[in-house]
PDBQT receptor file of N, H, CA, C and O in Angstrom, charges set to zero:
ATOM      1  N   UNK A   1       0.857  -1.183   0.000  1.00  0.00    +0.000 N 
ATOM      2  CA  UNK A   1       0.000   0.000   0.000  1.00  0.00    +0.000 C 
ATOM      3  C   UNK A   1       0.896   1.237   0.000  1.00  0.00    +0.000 C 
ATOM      4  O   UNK A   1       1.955   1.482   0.577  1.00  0.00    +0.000 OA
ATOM      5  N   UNK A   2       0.142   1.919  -0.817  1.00  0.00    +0.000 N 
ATOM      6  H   UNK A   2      -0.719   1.720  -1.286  1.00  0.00    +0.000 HD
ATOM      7  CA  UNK A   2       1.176   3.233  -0.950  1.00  0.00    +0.000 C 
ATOM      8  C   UNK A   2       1.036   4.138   0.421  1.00  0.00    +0.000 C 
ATOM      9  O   UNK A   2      -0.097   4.471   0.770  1.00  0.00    +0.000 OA
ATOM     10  N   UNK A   3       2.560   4.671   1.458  1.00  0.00    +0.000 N 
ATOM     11  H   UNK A   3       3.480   4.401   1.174  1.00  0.00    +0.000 HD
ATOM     12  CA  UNK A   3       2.216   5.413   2.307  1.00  0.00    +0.000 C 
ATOM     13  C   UNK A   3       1.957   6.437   2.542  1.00  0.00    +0.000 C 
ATOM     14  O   UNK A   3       1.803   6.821   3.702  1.00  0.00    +0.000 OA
ATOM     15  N   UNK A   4       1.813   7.297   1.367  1.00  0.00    +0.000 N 
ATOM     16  H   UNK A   4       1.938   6.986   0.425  1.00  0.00    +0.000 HD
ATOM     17  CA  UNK A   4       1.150   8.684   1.135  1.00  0.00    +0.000 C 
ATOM     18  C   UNK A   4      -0.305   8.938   1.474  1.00  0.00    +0.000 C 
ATOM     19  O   UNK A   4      -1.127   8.230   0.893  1.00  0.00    +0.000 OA
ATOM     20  N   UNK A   5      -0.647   9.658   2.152  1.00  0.00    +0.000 N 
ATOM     21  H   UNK A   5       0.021  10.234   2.624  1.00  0.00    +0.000 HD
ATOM     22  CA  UNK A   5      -2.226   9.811   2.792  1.00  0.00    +0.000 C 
ATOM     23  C   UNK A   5      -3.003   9.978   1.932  1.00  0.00    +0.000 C 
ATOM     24  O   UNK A   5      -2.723  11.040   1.376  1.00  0.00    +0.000 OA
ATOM     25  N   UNK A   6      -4.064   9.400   1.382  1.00  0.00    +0.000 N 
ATOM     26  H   UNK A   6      -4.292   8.538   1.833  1.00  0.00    +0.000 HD
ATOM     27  CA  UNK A   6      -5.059   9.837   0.191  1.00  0.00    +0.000 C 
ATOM     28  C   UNK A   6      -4.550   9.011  -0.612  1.00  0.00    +0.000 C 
ATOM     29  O   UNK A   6      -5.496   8.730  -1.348  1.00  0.00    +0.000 OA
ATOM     30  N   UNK A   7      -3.538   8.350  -1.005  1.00  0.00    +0.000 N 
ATOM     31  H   UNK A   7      -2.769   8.579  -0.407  1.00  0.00    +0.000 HD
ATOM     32  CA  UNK A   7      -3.494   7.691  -1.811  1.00  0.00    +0.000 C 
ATOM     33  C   UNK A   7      -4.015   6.303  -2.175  1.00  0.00    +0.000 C 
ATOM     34  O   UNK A   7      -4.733   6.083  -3.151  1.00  0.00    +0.000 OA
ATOM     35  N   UNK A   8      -3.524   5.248  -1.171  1.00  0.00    +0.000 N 
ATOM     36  H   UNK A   8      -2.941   5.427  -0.379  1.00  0.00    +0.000 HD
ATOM     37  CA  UNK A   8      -3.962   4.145  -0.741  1.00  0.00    +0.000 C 
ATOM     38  C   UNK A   8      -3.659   2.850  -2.163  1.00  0.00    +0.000 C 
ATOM     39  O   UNK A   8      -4.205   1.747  -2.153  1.00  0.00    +0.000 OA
ATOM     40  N   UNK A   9      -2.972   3.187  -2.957  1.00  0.00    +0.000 N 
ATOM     41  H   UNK A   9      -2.529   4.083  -2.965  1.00  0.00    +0.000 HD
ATOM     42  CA  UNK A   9      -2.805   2.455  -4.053  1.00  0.00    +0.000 C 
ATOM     43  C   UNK A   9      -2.013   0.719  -3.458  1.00  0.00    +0.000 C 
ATOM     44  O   UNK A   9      -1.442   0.512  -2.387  1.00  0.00    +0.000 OA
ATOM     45  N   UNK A  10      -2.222  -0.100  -4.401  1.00  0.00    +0.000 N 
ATOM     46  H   UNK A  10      -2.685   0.068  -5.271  1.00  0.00    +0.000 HD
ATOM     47  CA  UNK A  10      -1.827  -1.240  -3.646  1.00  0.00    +0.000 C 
ATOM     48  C   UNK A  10      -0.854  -1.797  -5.107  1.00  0.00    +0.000 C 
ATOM     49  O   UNK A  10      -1.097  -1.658  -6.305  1.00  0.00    +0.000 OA
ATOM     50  N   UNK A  11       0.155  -2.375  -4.490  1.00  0.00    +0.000 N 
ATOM     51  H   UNK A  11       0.353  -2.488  -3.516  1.00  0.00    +0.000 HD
ATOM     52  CA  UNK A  11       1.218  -2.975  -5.678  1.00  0.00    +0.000 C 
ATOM     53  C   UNK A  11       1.427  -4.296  -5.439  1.00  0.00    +0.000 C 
ATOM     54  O   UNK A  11       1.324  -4.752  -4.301  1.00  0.00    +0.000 OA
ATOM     55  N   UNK A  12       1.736  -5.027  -6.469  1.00  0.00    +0.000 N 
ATOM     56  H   UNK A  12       1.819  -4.657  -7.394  1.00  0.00    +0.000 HD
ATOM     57  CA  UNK A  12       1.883  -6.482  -6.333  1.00  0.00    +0.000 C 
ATOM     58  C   UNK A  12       3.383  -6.561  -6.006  1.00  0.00    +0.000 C 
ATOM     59  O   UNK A  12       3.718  -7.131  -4.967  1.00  0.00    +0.000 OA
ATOM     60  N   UNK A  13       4.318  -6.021  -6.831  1.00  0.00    +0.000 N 
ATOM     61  H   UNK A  13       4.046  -5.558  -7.675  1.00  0.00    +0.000 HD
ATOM     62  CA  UNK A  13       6.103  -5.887  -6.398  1.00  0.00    +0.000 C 
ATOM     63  C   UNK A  13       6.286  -4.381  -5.706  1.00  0.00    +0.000 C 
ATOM     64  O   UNK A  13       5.529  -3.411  -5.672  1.00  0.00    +0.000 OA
ATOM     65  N   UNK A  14       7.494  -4.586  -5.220  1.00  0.00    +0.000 N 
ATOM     66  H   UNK A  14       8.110  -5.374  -5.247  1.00  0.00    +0.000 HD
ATOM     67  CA  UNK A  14       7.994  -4.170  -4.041  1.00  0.00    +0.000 C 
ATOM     68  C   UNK A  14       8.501  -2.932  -5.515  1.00  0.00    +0.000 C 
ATOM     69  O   UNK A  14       8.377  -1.710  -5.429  1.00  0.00    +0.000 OA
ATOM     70  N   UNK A  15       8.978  -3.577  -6.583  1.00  0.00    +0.000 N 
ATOM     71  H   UNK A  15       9.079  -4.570  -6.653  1.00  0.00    +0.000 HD
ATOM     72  CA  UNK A  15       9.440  -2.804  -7.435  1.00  0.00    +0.000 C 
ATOM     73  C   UNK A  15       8.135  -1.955  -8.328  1.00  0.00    +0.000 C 
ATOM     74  O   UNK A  15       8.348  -1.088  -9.176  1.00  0.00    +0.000 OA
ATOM     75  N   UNK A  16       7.094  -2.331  -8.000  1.00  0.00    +0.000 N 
ATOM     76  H   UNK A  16       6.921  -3.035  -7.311  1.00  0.00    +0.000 HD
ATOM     77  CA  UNK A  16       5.989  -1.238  -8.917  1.00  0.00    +0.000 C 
ATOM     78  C   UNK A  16       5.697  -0.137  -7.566  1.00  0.00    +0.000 C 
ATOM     79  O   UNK A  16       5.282   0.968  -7.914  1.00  0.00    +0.000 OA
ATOM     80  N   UNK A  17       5.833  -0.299  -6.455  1.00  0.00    +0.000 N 
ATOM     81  H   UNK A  17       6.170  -1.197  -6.172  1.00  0.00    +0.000 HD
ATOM     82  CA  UNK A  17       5.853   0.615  -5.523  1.00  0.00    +0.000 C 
ATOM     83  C   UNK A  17       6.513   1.598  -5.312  1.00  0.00    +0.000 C 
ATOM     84  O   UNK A  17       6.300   2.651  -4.712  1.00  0.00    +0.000 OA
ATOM     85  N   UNK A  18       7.782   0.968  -6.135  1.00  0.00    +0.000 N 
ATOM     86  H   UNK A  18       7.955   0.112  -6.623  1.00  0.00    +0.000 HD
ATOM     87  CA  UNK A  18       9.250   2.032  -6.236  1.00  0.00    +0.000 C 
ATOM     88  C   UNK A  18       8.723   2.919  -7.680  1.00  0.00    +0.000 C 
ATOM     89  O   UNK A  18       8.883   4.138  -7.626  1.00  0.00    +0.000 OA
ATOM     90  N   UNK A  19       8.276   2.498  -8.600  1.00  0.00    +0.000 N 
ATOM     91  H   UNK A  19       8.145   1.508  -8.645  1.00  0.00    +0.000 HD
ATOM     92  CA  UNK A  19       8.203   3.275  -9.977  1.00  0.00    +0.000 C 
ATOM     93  C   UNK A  19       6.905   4.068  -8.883  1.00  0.00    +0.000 C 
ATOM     94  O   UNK A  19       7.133   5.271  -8.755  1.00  0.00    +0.000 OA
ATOM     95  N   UNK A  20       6.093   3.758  -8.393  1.00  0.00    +0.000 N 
ATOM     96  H   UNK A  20       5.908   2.781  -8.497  1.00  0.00    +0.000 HD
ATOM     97  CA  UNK A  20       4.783   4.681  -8.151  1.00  0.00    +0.000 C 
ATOM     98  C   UNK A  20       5.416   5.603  -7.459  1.00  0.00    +0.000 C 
ATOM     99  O   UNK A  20       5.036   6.727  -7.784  1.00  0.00    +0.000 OA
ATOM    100  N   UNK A  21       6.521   5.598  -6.337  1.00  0.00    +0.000 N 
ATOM    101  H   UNK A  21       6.831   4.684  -6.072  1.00  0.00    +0.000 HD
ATOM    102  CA  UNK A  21       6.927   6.501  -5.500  1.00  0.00    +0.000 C 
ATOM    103  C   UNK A  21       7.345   7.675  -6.197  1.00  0.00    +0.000 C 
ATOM    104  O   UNK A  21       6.800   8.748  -5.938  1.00  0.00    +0.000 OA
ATOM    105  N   UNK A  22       8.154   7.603  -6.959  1.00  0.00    +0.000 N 
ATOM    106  H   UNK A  22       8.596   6.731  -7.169  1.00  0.00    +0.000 HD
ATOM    107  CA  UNK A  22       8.383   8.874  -8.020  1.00  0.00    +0.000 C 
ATOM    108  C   UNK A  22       7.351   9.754  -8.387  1.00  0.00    +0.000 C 
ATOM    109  O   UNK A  22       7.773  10.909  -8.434  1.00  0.00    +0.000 OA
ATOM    110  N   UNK A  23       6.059   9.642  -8.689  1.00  0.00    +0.000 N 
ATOM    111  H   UNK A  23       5.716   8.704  -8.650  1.00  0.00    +0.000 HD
ATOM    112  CA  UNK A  23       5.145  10.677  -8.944  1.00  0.00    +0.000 C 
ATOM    113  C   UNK A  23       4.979  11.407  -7.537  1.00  0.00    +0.000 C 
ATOM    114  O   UNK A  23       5.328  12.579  -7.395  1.00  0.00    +0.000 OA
ATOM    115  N   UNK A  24       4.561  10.836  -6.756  1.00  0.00    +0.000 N 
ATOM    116  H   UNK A  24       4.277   9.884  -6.872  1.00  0.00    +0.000 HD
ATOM    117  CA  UNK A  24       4.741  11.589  -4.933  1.00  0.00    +0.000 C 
ATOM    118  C   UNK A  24       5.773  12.698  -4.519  1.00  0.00    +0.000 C 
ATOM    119  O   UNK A  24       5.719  13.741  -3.867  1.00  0.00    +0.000 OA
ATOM    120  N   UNK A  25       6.926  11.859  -5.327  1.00  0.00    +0.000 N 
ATOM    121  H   UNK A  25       6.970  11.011  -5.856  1.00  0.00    +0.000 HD
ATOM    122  CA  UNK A  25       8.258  12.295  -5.306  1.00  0.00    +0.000 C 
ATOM    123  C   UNK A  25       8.769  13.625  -6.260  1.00  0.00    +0.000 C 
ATOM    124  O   UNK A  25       9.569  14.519  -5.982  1.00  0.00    +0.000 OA
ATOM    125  N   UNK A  26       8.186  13.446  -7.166  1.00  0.00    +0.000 N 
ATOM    126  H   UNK A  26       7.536  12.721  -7.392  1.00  0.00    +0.000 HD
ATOM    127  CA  UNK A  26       8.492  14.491  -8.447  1.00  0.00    +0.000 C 
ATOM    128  C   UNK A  26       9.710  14.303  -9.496  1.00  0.00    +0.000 C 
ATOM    129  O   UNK A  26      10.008  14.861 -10.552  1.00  0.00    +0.000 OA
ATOM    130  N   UNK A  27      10.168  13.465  -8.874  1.00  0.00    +0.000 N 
ATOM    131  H   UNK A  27       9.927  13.012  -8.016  1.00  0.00    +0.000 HD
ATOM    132  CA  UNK A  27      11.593  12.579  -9.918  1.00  0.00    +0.000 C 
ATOM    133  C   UNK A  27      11.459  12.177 -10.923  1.00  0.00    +0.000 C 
ATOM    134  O   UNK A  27      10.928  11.070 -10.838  1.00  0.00    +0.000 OA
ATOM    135  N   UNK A  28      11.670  12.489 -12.027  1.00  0.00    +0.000 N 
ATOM    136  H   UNK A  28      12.102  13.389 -12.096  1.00  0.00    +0.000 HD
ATOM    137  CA  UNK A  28      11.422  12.208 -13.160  1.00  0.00    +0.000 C 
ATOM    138  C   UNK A  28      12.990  12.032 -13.813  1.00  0.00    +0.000 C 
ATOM    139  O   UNK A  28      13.331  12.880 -14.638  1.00  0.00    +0.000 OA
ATOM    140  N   UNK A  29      14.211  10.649 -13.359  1.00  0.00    +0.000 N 
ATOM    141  H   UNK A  29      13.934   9.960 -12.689  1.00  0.00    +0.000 HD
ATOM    142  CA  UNK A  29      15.097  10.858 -13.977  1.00  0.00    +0.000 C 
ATOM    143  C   UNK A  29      15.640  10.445 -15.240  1.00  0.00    +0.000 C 
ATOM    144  O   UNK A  29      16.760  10.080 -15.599  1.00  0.00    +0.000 OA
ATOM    145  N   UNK A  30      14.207  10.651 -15.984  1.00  0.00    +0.000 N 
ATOM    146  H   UNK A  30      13.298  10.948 -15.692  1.00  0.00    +0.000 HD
ATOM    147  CA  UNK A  30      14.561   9.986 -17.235  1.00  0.00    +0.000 C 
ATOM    148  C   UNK A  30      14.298  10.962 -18.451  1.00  0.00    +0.000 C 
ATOM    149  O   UNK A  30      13.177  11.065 -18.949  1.00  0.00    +0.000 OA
ATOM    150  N   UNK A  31      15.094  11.479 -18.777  1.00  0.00    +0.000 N 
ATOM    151  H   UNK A  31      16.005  11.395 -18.372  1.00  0.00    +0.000 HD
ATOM    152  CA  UNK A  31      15.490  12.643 -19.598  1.00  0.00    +0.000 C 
ATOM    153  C   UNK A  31      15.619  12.651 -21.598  1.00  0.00    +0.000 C 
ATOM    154  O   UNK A  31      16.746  12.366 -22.002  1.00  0.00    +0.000 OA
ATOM    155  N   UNK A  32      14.696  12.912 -22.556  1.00  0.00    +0.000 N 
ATOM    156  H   UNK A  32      13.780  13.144 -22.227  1.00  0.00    +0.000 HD
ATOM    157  CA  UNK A  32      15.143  12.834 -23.771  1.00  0.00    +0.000 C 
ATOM    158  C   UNK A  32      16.512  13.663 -23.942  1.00  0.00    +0.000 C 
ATOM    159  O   UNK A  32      16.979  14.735 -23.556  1.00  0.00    +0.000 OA
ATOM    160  N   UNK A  33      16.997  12.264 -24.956  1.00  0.00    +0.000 N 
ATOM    161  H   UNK A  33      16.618  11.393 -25.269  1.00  0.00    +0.000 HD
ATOM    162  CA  UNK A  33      18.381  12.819 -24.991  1.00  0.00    +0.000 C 
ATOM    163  C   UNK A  33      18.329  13.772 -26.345  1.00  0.00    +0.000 C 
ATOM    164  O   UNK A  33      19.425  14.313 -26.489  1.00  0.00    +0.000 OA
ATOM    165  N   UNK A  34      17.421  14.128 -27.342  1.00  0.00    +0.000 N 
ATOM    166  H   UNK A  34      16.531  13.689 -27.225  1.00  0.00    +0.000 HD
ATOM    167  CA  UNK A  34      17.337  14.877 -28.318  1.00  0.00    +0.000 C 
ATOM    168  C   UNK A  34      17.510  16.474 -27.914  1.00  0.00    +0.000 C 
ATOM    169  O   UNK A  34      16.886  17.064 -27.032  1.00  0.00    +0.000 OA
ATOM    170  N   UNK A  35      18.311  16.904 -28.612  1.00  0.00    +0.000 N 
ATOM    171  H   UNK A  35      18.818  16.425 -29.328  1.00  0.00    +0.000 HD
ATOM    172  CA  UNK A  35      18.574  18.471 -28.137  1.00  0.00    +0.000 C 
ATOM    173  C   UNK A  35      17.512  19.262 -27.895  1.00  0.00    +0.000 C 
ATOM    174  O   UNK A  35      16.513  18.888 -28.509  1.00  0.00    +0.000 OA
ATOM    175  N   UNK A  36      17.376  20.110 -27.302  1.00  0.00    +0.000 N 
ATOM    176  H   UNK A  36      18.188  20.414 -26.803  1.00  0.00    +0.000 HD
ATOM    177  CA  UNK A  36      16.143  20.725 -27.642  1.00  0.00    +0.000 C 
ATOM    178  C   UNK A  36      14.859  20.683 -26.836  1.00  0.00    +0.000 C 
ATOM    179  O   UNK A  36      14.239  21.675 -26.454  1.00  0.00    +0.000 OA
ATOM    180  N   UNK A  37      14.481  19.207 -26.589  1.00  0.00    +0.000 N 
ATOM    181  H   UNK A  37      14.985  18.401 -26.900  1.00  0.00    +0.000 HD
ATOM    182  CA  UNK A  37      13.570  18.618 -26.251  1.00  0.00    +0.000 C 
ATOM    183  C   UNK A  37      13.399  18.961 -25.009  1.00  0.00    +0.000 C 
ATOM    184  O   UNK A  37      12.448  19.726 -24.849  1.00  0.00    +0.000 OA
ATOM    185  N   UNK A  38      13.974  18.675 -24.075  1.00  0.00    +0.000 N 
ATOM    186  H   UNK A  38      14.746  18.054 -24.206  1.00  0.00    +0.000 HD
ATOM    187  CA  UNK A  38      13.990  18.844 -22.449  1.00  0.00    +0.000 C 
ATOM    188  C   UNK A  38      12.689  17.830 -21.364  1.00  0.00    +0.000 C 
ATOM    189  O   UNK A  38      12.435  17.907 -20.161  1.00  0.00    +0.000 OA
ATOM    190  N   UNK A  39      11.938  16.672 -22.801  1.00  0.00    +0.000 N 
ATOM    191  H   UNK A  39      12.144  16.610 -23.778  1.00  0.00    +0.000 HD
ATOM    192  CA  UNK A  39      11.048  16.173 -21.909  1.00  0.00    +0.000 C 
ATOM    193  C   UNK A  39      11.702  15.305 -21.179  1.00  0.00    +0.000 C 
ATOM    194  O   UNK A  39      12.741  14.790 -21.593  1.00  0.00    +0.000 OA
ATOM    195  N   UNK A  40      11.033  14.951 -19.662  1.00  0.00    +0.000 N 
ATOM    196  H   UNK A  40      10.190  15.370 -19.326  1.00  0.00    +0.000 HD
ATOM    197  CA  UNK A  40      11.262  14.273 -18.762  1.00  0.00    +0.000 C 
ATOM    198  C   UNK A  40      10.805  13.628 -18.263  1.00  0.00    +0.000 C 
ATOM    199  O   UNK A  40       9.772  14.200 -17.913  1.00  0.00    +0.000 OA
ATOM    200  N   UNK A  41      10.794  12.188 -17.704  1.00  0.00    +0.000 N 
ATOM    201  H   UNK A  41      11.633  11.724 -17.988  1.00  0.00    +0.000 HD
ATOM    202  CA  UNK A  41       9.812  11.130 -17.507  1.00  0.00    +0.000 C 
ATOM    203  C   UNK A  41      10.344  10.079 -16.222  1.00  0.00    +0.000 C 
ATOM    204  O   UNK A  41      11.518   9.849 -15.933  1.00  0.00    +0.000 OA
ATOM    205  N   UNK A  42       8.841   9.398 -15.401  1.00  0.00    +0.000 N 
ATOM    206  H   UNK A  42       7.887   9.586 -15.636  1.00  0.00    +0.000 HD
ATOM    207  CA  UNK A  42       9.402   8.755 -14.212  1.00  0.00    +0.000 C 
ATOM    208  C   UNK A  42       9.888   7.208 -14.924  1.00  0.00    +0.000 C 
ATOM    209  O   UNK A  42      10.517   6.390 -14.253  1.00  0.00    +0.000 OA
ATOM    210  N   UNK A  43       9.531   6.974 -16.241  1.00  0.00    +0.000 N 
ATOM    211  H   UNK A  43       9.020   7.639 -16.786  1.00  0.00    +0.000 HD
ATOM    212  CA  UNK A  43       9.746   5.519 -16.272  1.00  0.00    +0.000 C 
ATOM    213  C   UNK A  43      10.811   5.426 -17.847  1.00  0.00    +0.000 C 
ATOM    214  O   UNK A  43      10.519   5.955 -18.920  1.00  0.00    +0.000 OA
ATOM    215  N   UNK A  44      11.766   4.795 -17.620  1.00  0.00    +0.000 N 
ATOM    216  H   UNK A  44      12.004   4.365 -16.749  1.00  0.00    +0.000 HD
ATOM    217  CA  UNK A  44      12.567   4.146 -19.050  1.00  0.00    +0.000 C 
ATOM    218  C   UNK A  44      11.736   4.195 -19.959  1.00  0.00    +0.000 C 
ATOM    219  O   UNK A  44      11.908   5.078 -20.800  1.00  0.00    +0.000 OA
ATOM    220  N   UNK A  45      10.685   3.375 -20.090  1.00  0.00    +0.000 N 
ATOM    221  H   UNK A  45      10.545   2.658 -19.407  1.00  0.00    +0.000 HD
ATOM    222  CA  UNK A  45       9.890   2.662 -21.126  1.00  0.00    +0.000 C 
ATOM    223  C   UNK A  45       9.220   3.877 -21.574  1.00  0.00    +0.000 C 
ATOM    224  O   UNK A  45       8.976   3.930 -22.779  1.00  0.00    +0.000 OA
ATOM    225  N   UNK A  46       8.833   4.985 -20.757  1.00  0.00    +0.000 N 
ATOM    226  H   UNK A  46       9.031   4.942 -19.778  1.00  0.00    +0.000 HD
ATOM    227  CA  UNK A  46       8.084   6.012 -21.412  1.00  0.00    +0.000 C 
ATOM    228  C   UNK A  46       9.155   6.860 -22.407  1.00  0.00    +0.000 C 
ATOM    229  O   UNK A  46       9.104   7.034 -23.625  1.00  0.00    +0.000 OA
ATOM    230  N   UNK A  47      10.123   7.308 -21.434  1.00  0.00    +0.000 N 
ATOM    231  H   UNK A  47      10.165   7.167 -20.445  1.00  0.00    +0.000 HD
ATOM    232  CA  UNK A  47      11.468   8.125 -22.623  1.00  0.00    +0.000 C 
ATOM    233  C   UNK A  47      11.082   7.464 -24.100  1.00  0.00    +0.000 C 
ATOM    234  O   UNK A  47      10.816   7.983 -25.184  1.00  0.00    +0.000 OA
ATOM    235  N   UNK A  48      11.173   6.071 -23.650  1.00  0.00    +0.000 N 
ATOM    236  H   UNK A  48      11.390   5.649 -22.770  1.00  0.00    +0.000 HD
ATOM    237  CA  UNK A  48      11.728   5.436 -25.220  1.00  0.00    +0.000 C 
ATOM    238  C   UNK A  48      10.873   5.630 -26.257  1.00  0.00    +0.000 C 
ATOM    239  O   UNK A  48      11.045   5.977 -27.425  1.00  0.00    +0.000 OA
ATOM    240  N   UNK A  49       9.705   5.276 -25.467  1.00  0.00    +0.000 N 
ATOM    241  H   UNK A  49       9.566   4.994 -24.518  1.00  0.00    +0.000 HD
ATOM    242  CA  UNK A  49       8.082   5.544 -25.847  1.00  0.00    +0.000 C 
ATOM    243  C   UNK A  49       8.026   7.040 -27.163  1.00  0.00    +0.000 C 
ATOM    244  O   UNK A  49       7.599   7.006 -28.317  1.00  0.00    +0.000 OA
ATOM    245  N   UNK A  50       8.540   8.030 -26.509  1.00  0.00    +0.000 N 
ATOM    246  H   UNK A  50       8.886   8.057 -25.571  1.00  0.00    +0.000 HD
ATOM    247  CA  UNK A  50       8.481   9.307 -26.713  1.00  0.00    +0.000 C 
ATOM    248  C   UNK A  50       9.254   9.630 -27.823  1.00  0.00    +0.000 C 
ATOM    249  O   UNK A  50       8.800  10.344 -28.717  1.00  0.00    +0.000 OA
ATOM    250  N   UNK A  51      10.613   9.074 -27.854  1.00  0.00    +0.000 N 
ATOM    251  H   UNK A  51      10.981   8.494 -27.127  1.00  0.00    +0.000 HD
ATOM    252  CA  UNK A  51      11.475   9.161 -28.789  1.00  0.00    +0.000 C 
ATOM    253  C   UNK A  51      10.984   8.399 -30.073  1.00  0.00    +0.000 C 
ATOM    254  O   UNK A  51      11.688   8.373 -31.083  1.00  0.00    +0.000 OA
TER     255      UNK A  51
């Protein structure tokens, strides 16, 4: 269960709890590497997504 108040979200891995924590968090360290661009994202798969 997520420990943020209001939230209450529930994860099956210990590791989808860790990707959810980042939105709470504001971390987004996943960065397009195209000049210019400056978008930023909490998950790998989305960057790639984007590119």
């Amino acid at each position: 269960v997520c420990p943020v108040a209001g939230c209450n979200k529930h994860f099956s891995t210990s590791g989808h709890a860790r990707r959810h924590s980042r939105i709470h968090a504001a971390l987004r360290p996943f960065e397009c590497p195209h000049d210019g661009c400056g978008a930023t994202f909490t998950r790998r798969d989305n960057c790639t997504q984007h590119q």
